[in-house]
C-alpha positions, -999 to 999 in steps of 0.1 A, spaced: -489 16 199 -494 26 165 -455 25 159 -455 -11 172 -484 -25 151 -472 -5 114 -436 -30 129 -447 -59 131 -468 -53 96 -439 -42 77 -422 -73 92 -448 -96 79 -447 -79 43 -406 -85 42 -405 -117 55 -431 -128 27 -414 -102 0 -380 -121 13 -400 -156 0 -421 -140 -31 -388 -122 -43 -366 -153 -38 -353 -155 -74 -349 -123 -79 -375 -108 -95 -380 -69 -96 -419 -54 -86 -411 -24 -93 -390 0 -115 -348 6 -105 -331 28 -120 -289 22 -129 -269 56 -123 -233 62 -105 -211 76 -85 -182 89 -78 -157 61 -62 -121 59 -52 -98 86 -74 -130 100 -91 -137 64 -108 -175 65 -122 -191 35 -108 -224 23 -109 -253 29 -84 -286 6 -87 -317 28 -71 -353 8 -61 -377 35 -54 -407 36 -46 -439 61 -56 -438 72 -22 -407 69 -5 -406 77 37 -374 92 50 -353 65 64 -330 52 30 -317 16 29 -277 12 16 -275 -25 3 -237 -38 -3 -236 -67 -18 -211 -94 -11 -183 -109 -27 -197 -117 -59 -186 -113 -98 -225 -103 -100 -226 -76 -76 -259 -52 -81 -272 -75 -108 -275 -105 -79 -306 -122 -78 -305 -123 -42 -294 -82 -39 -324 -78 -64 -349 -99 -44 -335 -83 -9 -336 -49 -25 -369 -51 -43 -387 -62 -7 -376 -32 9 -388 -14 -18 -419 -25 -19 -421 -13 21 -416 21 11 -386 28 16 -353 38 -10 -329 16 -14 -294 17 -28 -274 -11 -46 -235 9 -49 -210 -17 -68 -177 -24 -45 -156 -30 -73 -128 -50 -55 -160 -74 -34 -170 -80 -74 -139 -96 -85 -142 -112 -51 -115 -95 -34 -121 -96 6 -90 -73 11 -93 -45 30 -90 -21 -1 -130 -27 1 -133 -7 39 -121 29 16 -147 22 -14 -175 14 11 -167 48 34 -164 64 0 -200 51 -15 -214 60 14 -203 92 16 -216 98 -20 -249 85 -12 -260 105 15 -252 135 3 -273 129 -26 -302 157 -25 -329 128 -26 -315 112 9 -320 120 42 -290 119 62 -302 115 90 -322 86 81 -297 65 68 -295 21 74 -268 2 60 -267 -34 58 -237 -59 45 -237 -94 37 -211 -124 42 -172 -114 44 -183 -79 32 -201 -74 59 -176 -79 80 -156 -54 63 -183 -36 61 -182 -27 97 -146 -19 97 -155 9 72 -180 26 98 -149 36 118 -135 54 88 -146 95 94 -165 95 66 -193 73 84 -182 79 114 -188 118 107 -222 111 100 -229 76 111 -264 57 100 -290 47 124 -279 10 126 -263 -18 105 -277 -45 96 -251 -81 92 -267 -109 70 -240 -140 74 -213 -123 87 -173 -132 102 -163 -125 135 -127 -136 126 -116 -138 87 -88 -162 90 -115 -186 112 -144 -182 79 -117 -192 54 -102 -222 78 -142 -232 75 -143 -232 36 -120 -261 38 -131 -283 69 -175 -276 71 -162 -276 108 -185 -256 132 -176 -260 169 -203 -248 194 -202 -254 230 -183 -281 233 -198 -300 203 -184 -302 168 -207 -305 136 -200 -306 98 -217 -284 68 -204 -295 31 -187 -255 25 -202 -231 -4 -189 -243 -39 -175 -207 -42 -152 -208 -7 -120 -219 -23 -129 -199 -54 -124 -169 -34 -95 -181 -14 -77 -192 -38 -86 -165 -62 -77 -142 -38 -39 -153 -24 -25 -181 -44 -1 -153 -56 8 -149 -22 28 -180 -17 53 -204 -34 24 -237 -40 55 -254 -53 45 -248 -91 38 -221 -114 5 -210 -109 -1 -185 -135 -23 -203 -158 -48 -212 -128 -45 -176 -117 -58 -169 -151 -90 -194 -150 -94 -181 -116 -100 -146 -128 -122 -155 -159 -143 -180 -132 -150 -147 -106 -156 -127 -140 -184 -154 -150 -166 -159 -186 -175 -195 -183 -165 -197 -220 -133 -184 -212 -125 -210 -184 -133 -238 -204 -104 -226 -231 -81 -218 -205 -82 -250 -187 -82 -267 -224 -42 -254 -225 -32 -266 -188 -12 -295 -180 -32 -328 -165 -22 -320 -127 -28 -283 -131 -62 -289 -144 -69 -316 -122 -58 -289 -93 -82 -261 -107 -112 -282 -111 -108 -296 -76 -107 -259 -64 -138 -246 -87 -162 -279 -75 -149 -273 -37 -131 -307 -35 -103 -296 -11 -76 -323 -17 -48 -328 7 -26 -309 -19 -54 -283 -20 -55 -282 18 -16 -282 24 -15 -247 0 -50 -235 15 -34 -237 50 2 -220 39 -21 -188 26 -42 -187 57 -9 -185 80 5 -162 51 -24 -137 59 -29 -142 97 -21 -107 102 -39 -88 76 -68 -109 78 -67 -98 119 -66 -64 109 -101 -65 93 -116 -90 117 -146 -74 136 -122 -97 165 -101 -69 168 -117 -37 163 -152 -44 181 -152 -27 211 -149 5 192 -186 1 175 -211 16 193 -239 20 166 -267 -6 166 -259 -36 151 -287 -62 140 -268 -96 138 -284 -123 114 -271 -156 104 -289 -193 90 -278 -221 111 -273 -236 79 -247 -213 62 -224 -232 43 -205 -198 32 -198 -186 69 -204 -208 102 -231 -196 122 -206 -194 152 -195 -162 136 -222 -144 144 -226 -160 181 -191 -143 188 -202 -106 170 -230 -113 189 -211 -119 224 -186 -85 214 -206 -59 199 -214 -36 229 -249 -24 213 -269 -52 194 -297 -82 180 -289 -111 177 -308 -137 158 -296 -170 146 -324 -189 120 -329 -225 115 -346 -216 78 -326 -190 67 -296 -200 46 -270 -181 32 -291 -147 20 -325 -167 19 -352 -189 30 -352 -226 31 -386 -243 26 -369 -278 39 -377 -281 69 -407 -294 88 -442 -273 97 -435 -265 133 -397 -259 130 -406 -233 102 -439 -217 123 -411 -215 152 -389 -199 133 -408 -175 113 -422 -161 142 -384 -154 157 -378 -135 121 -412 -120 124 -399 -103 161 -367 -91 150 -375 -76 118 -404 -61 138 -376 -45 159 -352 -39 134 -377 -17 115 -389 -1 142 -354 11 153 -348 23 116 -386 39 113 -382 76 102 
């Protein structure tokens, strides 16, 4: 009884730490540090502790962003759980920060991991990870790799996840979501073509040289804003008509011709890293979370991890967004719904409580 009530109070404190901390403000004191990544490459750790810290520890990777443990939304996420007691760790994924979703991510997350909870000030056994967006799906690839799998962590936590890659990055270009039968439309996150194209424009012929947007590609994912302004002063009118078009999400049929060659180009590695074909083999706890309103990954994603994963919670919000709360919608919509996020994170911490 008293495990259930401390739940459901620690679910209350998130879920209002989740809308106090939505900007990313820090409570309390982190600390910046490192670790060892791939080939012995010092990277850096961010670490929210608390004054009293209880043994379960909280491993936050952040998605694909050139902002990676300095995120407002890591830091806001972070800082809440914080503030429930608990450690938390921020590890940077170098290749999700220059907003690589390759599978060269799966060896630095095993790796980080690894490094984390052998650390003399974390429990082992006590350990719950959580990943967000298309690192998250990649994210749960990595738990196969032995070192999780040696010494796996009470459950994983997916904030906005794909169930299929190549089906996510079809999305960034149509808004489509289909859902029994029924087909709706979400205007796609500013940054989807960013991070497609960003990511594989190399990987085909696009009928032109595409060196120079490559270039204010890289400087846009590395937040030089300065940088991309100068480099898309040299380009030619239909290059820089094609690279703004891409960086305000305005997928032109040109845009859309290219996007659709690089999806088909990467069927099969993108498959590889899809939780669609390895899922089965996960039999940890996995809590499943995704906003109805998602304009980064369709909330159908998570319906299939949802309808594959042998062992988890589901829970699909109608005022949760990408990574946060929405205060749009109307009273009873968001007393119904706060009271569904109230019950799962009631369960979720309960399952993780040390």
């Amino acid at each position: 009884m008293l495990a259930w009530a401390h739940s459901h109070k620690q679910s209350l404190k998130y879920i209002l730490g989740i809308i106090k901390n939505k900007e990313g403000t820090s409570t309390g004191q982190f600390v910046d540090e490192s670790y060892l990544g791939i080939k012995g490459k010092t990277t850096p750790l961010r670490i929210f502790k608390p004054k009293n810290a209880q043994k379960t520890t909280f491993i936050l990777f952040p998605g694909a962003s050139p902002f990676a443990e300095d995120h407002p939304g890591m830091i806001g996420l972070a800082t809440t759980i914080m503030d429930l007691g608990y450690n938390v760790f921020i590890p940077r994924i170098p290749p999700l920060k220059a907003l690589s979703i390759t599978s060269e991510n799966i060896e630095w997350f095993a790796k980080a991991y690894e490094e984390i909870i052998n650390r003399n000030d974390v429990d082992k056994a006590n350990v719950a990870i959580i990943g967000i967006s298309f690192g998250g799906s990649l994210l749960l690839k990595a738990t196969l790799d032995e070192k999780i799998k040696s010494n796996p962590p009470r459950s994983m936590l997916m904030y906005g996840s794909c169930f299929d890659l190549e089906a996510g990055l079809n999305f960034l270009l149509t808004g489509e979501i289909k859902h029994n039968g029924k087909i709706g439309h979400i205007p796609p996150n500013d940054w989807g073509l960013t991070v497609l194209f960003h990511n594989f424009i190399k990987t085909v012929d696009a009928g032109f040289d595409t060196t120079k947007i490559q270039a204010v590609l890289a400087a846009r994912v590395a937040d030089e804003l300065d940088e991309v302004e100068k480099l898309k002063a040299s380009l030619s009118n239909h290059d820089f008509q094609f690279v703004d078009s891409v960086l305000t999400a305005k997928c032109t049929p040109e845009i859309a011709a290219i996007a659709e060659k690089i999806i088909k180009s990467q069927a099969d590695s993108l498959k590889q890293v899809s939780p669609s074909s390895f899922c089965e083999q996960i039999d940890m706890k996995i809590f499943i979370m995704h906003g109805a309103n998602d304009s980064m990954v369709p909330y159908t994603e998570s319906v299939k991890l949802g309808n594959s994963l042998p062992n988890n919670k589901l829970l699909i919000s109608y005022i949760y967004e990408h990574k946060e709360l929405s205060t749009n919608s109307g009273l009873i919509t968001k007393i119904k719904e706060l009271i569904k996020l109230e019950q799962f994170f009631a369960v979720y911490f309960r399952y993780n409580a040390s």
